[in-house]
LUMNU-472631 format. One record per residue (C-alpha): x, y, z; residue in one letter. Coordinates in nm, 4 decimals, decimal comma. Last residue first. Layout:
N
+----------+----------+----------+---------+
:        X :        Y :        Z : residuo :
+----------+----------+----------+---------+
:        X :        Y :        Z :       a :
...
+----------+----------+----------+---------+
//
This chain:
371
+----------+----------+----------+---------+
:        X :        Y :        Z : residuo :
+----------+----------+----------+---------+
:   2,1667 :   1,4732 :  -0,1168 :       x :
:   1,8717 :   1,4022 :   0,0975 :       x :
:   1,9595 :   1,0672 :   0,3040 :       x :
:   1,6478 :   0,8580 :   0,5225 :       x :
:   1,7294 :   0,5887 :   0,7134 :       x :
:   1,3771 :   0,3244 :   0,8931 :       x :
:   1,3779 :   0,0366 :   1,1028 :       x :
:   1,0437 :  -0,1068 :   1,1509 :       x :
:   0,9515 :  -0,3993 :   1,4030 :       x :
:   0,5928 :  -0,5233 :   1,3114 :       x :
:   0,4107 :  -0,7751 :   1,5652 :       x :
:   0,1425 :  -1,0917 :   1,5726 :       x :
:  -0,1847 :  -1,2131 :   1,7450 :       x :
:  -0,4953 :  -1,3439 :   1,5731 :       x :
:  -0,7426 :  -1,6180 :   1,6861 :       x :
:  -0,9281 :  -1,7886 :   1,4677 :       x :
:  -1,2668 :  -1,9027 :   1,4618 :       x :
:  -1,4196 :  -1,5751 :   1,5918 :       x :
:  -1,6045 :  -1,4457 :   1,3669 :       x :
:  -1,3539 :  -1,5770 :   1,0638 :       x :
:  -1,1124 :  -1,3680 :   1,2265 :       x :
:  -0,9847 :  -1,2689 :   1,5765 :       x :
:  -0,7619 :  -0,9617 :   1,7375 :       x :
:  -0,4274 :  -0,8843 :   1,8353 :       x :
:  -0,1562 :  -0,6423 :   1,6958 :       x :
:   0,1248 :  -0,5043 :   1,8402 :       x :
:   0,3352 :  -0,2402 :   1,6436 :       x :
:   0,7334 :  -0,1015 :   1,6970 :       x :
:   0,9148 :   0,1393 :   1,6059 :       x :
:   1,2552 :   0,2451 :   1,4818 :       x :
:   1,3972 :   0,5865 :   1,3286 :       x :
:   1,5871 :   0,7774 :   1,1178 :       x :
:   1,7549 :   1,1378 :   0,9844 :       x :
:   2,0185 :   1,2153 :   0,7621 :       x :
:   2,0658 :   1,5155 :   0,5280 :       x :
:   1,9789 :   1,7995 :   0,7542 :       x :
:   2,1744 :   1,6235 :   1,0413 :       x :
:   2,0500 :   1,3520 :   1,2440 :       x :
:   1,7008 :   1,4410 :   1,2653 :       x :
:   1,6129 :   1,1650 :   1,5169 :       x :
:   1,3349 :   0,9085 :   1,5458 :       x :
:   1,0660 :   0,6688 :   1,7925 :       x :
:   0,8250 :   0,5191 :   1,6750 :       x :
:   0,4600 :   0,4102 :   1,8348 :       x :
:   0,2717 :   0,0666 :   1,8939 :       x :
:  -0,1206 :  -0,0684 :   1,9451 :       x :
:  -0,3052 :  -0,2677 :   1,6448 :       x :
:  -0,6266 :  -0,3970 :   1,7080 :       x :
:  -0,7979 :  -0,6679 :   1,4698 :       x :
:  -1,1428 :  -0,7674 :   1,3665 :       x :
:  -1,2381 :  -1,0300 :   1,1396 :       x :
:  -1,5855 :  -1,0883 :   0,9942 :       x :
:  -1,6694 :  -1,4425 :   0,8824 :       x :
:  -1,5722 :  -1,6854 :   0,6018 :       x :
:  -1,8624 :  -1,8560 :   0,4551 :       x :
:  -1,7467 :  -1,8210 :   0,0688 :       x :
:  -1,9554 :  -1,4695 :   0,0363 :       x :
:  -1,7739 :  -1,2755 :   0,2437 :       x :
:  -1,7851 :  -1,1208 :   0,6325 :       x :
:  -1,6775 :  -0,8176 :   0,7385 :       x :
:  -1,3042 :  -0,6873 :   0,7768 :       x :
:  -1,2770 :  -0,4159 :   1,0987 :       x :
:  -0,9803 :  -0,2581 :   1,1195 :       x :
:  -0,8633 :  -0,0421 :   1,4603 :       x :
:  -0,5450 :   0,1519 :   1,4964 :       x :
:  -0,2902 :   0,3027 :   1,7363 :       x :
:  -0,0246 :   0,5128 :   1,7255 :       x :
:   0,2628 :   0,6603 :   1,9833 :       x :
:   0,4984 :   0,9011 :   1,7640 :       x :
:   0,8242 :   1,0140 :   1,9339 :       x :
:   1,0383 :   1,2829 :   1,8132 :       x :
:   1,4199 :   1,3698 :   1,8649 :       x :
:   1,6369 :   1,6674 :   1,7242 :       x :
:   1,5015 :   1,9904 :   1,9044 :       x :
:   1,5301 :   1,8538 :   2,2367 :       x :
:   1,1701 :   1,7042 :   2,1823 :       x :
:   0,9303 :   1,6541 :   1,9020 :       x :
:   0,5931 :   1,4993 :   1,9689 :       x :
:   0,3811 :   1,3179 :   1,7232 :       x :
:   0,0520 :   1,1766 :   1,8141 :       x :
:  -0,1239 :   0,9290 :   1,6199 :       x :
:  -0,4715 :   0,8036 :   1,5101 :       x :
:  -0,6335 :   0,5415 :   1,2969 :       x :
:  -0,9604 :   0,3910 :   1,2073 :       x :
:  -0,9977 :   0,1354 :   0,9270 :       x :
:  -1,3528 :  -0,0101 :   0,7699 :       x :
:  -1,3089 :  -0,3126 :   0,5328 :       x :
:  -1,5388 :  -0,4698 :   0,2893 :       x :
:  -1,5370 :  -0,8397 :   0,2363 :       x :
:  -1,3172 :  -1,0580 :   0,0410 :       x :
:  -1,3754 :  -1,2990 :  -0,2357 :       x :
:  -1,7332 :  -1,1353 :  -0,2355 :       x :
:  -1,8574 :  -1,3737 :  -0,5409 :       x :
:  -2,0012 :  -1,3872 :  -0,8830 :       x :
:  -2,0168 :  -1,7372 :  -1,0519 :       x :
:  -2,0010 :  -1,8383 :  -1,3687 :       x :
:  -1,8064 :  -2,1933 :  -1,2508 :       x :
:  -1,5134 :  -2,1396 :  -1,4399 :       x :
:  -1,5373 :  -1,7716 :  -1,5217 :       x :
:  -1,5158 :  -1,6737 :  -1,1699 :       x :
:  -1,6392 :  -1,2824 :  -1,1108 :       x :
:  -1,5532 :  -1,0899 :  -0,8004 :       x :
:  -1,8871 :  -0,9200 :  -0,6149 :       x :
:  -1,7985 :  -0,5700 :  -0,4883 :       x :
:  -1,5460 :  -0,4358 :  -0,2743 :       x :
:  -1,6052 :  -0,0854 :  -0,0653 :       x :
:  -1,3141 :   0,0417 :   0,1343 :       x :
:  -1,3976 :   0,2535 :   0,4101 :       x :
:  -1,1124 :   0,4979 :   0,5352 :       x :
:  -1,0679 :   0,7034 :   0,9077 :       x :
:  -0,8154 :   0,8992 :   0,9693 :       x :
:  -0,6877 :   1,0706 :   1,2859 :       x :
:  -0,3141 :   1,3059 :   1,3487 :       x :
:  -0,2537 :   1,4800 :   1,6400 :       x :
:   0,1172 :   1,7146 :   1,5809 :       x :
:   0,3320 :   1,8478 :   1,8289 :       x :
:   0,6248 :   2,0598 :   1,8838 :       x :
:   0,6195 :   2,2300 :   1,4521 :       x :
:   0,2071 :   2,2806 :   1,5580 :       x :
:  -0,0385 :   2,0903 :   1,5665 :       x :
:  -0,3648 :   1,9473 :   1,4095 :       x :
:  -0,4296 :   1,7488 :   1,1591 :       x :
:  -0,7388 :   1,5239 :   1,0152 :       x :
:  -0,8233 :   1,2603 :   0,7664 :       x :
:  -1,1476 :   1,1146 :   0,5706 :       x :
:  -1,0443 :   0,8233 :   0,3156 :       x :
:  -1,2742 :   0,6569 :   0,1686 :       x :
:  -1,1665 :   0,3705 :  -0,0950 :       x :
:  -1,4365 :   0,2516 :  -0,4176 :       x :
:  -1,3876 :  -0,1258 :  -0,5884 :       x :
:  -1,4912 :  -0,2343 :  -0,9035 :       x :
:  -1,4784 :  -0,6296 :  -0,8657 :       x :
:  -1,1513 :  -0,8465 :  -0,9664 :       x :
:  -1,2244 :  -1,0595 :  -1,2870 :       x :
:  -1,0950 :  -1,4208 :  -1,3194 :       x :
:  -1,0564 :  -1,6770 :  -1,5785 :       x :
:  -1,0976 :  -1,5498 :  -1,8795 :       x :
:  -0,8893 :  -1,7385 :  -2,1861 :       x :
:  -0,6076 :  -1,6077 :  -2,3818 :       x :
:  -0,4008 :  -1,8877 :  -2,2345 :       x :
:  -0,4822 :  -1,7777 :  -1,9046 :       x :
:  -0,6429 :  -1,4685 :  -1,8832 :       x :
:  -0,7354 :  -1,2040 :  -1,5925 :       x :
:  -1,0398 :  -0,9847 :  -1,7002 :       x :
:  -1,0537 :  -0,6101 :  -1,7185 :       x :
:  -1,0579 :  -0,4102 :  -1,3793 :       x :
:  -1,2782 :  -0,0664 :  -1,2104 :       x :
:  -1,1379 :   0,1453 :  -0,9479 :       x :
:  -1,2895 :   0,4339 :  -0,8270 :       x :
:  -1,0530 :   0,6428 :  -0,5512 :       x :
:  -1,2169 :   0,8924 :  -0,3382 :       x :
:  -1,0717 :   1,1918 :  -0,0974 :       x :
:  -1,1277 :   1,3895 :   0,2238 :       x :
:  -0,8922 :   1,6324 :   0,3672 :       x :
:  -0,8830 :   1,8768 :   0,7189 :       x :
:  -0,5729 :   2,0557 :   0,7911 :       x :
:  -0,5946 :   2,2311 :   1,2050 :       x :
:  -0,2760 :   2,4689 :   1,2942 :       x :
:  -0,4503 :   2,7936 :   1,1807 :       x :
:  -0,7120 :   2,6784 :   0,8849 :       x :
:  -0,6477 :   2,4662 :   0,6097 :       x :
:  -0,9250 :   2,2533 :   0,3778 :       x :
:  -0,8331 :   1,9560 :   0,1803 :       x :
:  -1,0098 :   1,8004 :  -0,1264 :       x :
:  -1,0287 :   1,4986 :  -0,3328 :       x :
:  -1,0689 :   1,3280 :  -0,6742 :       x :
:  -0,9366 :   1,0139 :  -0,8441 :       x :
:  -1,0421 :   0,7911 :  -1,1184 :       x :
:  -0,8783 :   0,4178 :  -1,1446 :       x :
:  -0,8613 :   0,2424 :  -1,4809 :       x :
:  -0,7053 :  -0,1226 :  -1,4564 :       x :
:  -0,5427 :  -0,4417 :  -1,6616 :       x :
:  -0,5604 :  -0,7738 :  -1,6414 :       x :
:  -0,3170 :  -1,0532 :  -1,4854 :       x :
:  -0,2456 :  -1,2163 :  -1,8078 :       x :
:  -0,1031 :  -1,5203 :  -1,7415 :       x :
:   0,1161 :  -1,6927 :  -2,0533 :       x :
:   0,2853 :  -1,9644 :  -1,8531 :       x :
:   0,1483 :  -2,1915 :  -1,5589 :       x :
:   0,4493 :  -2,4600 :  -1,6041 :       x :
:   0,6846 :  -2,3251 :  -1,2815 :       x :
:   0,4140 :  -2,0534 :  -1,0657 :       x :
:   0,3717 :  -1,7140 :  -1,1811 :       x :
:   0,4695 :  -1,6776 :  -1,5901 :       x :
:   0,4078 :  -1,3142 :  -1,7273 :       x :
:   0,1757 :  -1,1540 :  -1,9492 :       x :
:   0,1908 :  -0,7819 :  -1,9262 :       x :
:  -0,0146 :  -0,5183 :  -1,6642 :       x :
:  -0,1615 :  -0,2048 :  -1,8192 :       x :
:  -0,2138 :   0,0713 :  -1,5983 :       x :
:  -0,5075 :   0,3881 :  -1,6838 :       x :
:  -0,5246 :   0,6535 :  -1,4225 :       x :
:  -0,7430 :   0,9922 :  -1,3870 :       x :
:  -0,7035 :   1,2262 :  -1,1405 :       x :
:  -0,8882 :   1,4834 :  -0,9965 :       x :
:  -0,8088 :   1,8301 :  -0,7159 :       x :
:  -0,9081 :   2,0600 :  -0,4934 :       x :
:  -0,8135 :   2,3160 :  -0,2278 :       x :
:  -1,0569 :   2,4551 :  -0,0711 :       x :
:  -1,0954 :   2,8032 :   0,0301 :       x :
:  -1,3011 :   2,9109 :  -0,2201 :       x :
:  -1,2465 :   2,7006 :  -0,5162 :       x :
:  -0,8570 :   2,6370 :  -0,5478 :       x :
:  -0,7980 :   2,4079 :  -0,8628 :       x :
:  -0,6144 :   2,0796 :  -0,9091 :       x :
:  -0,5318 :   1,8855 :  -1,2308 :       x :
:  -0,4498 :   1,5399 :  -1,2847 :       x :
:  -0,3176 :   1,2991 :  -1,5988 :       x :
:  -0,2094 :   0,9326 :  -1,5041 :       x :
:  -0,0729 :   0,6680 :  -1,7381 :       x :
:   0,0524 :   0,3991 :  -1,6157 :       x :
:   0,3348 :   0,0713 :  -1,7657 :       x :
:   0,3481 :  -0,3045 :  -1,7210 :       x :
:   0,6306 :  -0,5945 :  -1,8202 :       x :
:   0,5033 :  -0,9337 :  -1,6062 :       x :
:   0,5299 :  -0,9782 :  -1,2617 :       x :
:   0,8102 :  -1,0267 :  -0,9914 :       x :
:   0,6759 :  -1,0761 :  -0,5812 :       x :
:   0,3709 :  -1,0186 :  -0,4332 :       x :
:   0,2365 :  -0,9381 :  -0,0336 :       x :
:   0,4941 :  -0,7193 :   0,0346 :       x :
:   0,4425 :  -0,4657 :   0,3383 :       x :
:   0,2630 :  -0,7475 :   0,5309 :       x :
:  -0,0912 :  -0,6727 :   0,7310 :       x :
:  -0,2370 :  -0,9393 :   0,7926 :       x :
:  -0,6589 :  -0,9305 :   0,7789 :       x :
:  -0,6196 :  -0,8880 :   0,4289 :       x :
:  -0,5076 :  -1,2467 :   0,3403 :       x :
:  -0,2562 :  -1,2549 :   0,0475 :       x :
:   0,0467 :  -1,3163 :   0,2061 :       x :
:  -0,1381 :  -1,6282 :   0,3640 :       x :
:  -0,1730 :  -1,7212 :   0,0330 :       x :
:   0,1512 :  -1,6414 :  -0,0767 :       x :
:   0,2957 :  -1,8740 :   0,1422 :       x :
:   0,0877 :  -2,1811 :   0,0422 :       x :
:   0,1252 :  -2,1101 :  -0,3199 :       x :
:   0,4903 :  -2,0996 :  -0,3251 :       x :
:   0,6048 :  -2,4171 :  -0,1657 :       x :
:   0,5048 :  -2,6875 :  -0,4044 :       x :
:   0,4409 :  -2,4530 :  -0,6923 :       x :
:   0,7591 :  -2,2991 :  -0,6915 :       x :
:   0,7600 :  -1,9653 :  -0,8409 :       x :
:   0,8329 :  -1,8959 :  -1,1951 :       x :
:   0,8710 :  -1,5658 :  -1,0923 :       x :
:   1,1057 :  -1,3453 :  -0,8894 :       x :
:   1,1281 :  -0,9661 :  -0,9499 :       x :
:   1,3082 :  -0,7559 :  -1,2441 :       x :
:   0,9701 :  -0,7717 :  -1,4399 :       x :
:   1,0419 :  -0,3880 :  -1,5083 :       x :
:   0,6798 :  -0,2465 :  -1,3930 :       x :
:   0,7062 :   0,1574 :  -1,5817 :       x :
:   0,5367 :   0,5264 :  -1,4638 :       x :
:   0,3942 :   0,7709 :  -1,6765 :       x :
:   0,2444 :   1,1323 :  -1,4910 :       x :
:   0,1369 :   1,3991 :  -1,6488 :       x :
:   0,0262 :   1,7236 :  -1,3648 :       x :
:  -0,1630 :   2,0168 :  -1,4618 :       x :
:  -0,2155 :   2,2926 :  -1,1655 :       x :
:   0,1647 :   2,3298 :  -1,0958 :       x :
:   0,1585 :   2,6299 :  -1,2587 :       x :
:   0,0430 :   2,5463 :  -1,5872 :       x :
:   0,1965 :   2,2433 :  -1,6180 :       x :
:   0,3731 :   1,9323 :  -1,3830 :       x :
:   0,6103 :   1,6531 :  -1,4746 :       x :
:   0,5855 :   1,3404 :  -1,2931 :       x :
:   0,8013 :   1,0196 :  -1,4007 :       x :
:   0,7611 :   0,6802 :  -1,2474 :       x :
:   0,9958 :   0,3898 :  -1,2242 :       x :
:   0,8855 :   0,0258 :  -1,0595 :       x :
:   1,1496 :  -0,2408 :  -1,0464 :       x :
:   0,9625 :  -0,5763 :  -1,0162 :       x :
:   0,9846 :  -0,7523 :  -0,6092 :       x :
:   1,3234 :  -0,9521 :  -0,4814 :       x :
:   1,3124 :  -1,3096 :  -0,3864 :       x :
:   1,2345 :  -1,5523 :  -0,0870 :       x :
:   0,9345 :  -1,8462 :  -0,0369 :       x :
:   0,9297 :  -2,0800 :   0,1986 :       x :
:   0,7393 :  -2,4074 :   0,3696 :       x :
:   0,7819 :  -2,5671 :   0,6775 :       x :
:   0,5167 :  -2,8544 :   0,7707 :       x :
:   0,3947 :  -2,9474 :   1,1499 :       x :
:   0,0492 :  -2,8235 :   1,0673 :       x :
:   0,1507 :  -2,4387 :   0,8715 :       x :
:   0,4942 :  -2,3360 :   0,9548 :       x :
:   0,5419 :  -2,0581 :   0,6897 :       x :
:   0,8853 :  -1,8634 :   0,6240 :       x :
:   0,9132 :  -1,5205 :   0,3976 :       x :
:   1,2305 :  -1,3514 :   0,3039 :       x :
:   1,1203 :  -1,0334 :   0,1297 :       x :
:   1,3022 :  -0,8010 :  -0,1425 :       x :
:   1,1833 :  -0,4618 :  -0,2204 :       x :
:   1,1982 :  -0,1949 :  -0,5530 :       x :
:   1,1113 :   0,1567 :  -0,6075 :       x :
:   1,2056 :   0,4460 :  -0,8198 :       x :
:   1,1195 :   0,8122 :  -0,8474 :       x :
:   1,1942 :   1,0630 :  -1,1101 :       x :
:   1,1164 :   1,4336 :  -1,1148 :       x :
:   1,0149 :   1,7916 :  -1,3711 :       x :
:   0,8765 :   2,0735 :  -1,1933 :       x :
:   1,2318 :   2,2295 :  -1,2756 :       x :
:   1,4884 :   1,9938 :  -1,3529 :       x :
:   1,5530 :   1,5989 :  -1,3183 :       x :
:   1,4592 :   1,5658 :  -0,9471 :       x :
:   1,5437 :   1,2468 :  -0,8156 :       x :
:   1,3828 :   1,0628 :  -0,5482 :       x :
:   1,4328 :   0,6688 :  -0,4309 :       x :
:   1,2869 :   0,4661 :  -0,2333 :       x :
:   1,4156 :   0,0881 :  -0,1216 :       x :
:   1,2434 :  -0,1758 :   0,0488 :       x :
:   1,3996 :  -0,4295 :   0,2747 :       x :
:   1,1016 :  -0,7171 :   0,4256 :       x :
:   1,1593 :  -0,9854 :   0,6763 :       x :
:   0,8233 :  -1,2172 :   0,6551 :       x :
:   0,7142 :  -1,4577 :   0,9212 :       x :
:   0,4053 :  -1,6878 :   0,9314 :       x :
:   0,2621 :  -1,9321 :   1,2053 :       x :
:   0,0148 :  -2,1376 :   1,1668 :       x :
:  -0,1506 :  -2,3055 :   1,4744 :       x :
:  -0,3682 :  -2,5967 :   1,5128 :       x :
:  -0,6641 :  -2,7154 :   1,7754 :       x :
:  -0,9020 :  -2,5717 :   1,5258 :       x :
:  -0,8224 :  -2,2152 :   1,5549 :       x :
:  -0,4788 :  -1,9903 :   1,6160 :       x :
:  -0,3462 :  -1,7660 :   1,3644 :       x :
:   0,0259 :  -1,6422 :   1,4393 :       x :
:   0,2044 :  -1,3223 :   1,2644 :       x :
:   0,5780 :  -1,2156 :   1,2313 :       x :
:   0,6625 :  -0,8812 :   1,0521 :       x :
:   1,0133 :  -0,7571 :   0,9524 :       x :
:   1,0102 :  -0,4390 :   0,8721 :       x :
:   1,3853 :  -0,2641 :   0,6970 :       x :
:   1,3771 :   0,0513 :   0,5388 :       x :
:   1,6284 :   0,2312 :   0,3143 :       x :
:   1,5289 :   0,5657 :   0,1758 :       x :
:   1,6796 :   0,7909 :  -0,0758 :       x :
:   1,6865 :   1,1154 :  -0,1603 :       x :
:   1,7240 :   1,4269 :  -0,3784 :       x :
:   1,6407 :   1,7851 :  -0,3011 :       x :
:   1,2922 :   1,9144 :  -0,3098 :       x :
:   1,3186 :   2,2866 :  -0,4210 :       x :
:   0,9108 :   2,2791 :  -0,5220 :       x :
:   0,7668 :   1,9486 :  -0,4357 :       x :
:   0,6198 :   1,7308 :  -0,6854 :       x :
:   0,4585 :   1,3711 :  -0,5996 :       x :
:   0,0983 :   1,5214 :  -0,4222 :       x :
:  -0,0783 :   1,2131 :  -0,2212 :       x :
:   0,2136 :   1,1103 :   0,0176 :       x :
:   0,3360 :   0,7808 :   0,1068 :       x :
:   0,5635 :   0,7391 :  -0,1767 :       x :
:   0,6529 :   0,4997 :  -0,4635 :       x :
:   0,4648 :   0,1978 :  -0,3275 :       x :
:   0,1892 :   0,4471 :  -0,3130 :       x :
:   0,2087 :   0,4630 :  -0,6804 :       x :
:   0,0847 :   0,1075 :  -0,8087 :       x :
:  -0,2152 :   0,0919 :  -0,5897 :       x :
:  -0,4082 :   0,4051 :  -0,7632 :       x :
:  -0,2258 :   0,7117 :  -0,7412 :       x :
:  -0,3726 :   0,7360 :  -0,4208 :       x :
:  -0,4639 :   1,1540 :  -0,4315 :       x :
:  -0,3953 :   1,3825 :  -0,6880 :       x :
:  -0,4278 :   1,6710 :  -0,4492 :       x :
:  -0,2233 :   1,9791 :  -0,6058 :       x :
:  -0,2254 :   2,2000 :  -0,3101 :       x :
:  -0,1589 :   2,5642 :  -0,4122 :       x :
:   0,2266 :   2,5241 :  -0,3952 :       x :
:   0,2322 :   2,1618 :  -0,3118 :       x :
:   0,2617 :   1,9597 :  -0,6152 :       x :
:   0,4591 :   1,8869 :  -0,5233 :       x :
:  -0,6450 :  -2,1401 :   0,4508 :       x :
:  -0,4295 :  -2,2834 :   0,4909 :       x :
:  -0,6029 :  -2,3865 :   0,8416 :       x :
+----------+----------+----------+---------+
//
């Protein structure tokens, strides 16, 4: 089976896949934000059942986050993760451990906080020259998009972004556009493959949000489009425009919170320069999510969550996949510069219509310090 800006709702949403390593949320600069750092530990354990065999994949994961703001509307943020990964895949152990590129990025806003340059830098800090007896195998199954793993790569070549937003109120939305540009340097994957050239990428960005009383309602769009991946100066590979959806909703209050989304992420046709052919590596994926925070004696809150993806089929035979995820968090503001918290998700579910059977869990462990 190997198979902030915040203060009229600056909404430069995604950042493209590059900064949401950086931070979960869409805006970067937050008025009076004080610096910070994260430490988070996930270790993730999956098992795929079909064919009379089972494969079985683990991955312990330790990002860090960091936030420092430089002066007014000007800040830095850094990121960087190490992963120990183990594969038993029909009766044979394979590995793969190292620490993930350095990534930097650098927001300064205008005008307000309606203008917002962003330039962010890939140090190829992370592991390469990966073995290509063990390496492959692991990072394939890193690779599949019906597991979810918080590190799915490790070290690349040198790269840098560009991004320039603005936002506008009109009416009583608040709305906002982006536009990114990343280029991606050669770098050396696997021990004798040298000079890759994973391509580079232009993603365009736009989305609004809408407040009343207790209830936030936003929507936004990311466009993606890709250049060709090289070898040797020659075209190999070229990853398919994609387009994400994202529709979410809040409601609550500084007790509670009830928090849906729901995203469709459209893929098309990949191009192989080999065999000239255009294919649906992977198929289009719908996600539905929802979770309930409630905060109790005054320090404490609990978040229950659950979520539903649904993967359909692609163009190499492989079949839809569906999978259920079930779990919730638990966390305390410690002081006003310390808070945490642990939780736990259980997924089950099938791929490949069917053909294999999915189970795994996520444990999280989670500090937070603002200095």
């Amino acid at each position: 089976m190997r198979s902030r800006i915040n203060r009229i709702g600056f909404i430069i949403v995604g950042l493209a896949g590059f900064l949401v390593a950086l931070s979960p949320a869409h805006g970067q600069i937050i008025y009076d934000q004080p610096a910070s750092g994260n430490a988070l530990l996930v270790y993730s354990h999956w098992s795929l059942k079909g064919d009379g065999e089972t494969t079985k994949i683990d991955q312990l994961t330790i990002p860090l986050r960091g936030f420092v703001p430089i002066r007014e509307n000007l800040e830095a943020l850094f990121y960087v993760a190490s992963s120990t990964n183990s594969l038993e895949d029909v009766n044979t152990d394979y590995s793969l451990s190292g620490l993930g590129d350095v990534r930097l990025q650098v927001n300064q806003s205008f005008n307000d906080d309606k203008m917002l340059l962003s330039v962010g830098l890939n140090l190829p800090t992370g592991k390469k020259k990966i073995n290509p007896n063990e390496g492959p195998f692991v990072l394939q199954m890193l690779s599949q998009n019906y597991l979810t793993f918080p590190m799915r790569r490790f070290g690349e070549g040198f790269g840098f972004n560009m991004l320039v937003g603005g936002a506008q109120m009109i009416g009583e939305l608040r709305c906002g556009a982006g536009l990114m540009y990343q280029f991606n340097g050669k770098y050396e994957p696997y021990q004798g493959v040298d000079k890759y050239d994973p391509g580079d990428f232009v993603s365009l960005n736009a989305g609004a949000d809408w407040q009343a009383n207790k209830t936030t309602v936003a929507a936004d769009a990311i466009l993606t489009t890709y250049t060709s991946d090289k070898l040797d100066d020659r075209k190999v590979f070229k990853q398919s425009t994609q387009l994400d959806l994202h529709l979410q909703a809040r409601h609550g209050n500084k007790d509670f919170s009830l928090h849906g989304s729901i995203g469709y992420l459209w893929r098309g046709r990949n191009t192989l320069y080999s065999t000239d052919e255009k294919l649906k590596i992977f198929g289009n994926e719908f996600l539905l999510s929802g979770s309930l925070t409630r905060r109790f004696q005054q320090d404490w809150y609990v978040t229950p969550s659950a979520e539903l993806k649904l993967i359909a089929a692609n163009d190499e035979d492989f079949g839809n996949s569906t999978i259920f995820g079930l779990g919730g968090a638990l966390g305390r503001e410690i002081n006003e510069q310390i808070s945490g918290n642990v939780g736990f998700k259980y997924f089950t579910g099938n791929a490949d219509s069917g053909n294999i059977d999915l189970s795994g869990f996520q444990l999280t462990a989670s500090l937070t310090a603002n200095l």
